[in-house]
C-alpha positions as CSV (number, residue, x, y, z in Angstrom):
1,X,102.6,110.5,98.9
2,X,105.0,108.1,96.6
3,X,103.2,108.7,93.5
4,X,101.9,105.2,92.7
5,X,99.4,104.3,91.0
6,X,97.1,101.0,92.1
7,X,94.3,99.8,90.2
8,X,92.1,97.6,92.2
9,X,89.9,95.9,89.9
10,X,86.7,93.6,91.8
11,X,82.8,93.9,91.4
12,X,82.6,93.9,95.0
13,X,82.4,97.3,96.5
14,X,83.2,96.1,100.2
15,X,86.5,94.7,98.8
16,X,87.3,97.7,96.6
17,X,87.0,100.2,99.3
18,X,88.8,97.9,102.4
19,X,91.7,97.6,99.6
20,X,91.6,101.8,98.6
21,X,91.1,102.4,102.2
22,X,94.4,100.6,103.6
23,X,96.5,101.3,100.3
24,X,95.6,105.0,100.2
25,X,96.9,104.8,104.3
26,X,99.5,103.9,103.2
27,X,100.7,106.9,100.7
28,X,99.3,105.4,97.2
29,X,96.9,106.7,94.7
30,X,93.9,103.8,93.9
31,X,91.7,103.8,91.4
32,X,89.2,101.1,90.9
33,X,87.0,99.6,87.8
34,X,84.2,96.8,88.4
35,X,84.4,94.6,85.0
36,X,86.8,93.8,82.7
37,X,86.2,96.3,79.6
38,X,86.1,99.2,82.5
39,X,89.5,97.8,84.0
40,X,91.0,97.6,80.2
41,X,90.4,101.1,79.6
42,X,91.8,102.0,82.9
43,X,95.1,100.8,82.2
44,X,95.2,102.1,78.6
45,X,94.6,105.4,80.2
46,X,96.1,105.7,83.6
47,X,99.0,103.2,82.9
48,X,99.3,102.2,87.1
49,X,102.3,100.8,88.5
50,X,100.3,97.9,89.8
51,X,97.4,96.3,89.3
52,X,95.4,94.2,92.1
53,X,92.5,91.7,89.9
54,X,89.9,89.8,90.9
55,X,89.6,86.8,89.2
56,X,85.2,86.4,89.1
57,X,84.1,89.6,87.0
58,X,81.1,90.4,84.6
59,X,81.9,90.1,81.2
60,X,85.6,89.3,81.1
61,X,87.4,86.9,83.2
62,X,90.3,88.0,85.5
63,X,92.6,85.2,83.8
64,X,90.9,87.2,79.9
65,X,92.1,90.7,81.7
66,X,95.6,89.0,82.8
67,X,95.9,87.7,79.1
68,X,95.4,90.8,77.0
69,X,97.4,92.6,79.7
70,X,100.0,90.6,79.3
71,X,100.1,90.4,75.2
72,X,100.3,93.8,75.0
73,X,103.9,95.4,74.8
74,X,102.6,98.8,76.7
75,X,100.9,96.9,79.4
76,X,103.2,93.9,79.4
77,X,105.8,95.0,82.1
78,X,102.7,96.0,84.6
79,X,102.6,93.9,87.9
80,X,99.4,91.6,88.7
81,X,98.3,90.3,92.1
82,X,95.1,88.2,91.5
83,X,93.2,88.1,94.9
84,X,90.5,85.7,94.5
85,X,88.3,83.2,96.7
86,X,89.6,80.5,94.1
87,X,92.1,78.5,96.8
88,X,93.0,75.3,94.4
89,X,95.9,74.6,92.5
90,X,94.6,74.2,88.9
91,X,93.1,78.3,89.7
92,X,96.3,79.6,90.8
93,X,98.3,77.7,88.0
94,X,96.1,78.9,85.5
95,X,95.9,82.7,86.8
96,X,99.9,82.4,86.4
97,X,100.4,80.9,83.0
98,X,98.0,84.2,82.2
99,X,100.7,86.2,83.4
100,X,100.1,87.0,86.9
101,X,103.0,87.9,89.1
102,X,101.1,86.6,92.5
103,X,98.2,84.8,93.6
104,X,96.4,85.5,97.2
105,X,93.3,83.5,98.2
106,X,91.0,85.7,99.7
107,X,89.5,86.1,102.5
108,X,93.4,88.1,103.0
């Protein structure tokens, strides 16, 4: 076990678990929340070495999430991969300018 800490943050449960399954295989610890006020507390409390976010969530937006992520100086330096059925350019340039660090179109 390397110690890491993934948060995967989706509503879908399918995609949560094929996500926990493969990344706990592979020696990391993964947590999961299933809206955006859950996945907010999450970081505040666990602080994870990376977080994987959906961009369709209820209640808060992935890009909203990615945004107050980012703004924050104790949250700031955390690395975002947004997976999200959202293929066109205008998503993936908008997930970026919130701060994400990578953008993959599901299915992956």
């Amino acid at each position: 076990m390397n110690g890491k800490l993934i948060l995967v943050i989706d509503d879908e449960p399918h995609i949560v678990e094929l996500l926990k399954l493969g990344l706990e295989n592979a020696g990391y610890t993964v947590f999961s929340a299933a809206d955006g006020f859950a996945a907010i507390d999450e970081v505040r409390n666990k602080k994870p070495d990376l977080i994987i976010l959906d961009l369709m969530l209820p209640g808060m937006s992935g890009y909203e999430i990615c945004s107050r992520l980012k703004e924050k100086e104790s949250t700031s330096f955390i690395p975002i991969l947004i997976i999200s059925a959202r293929a066109t350019p205008p998503d993936k340039i908008t997930a970026l300018k919130s701060g994400a660090d990578e953008y993959v179109t599901k299915p992956f």
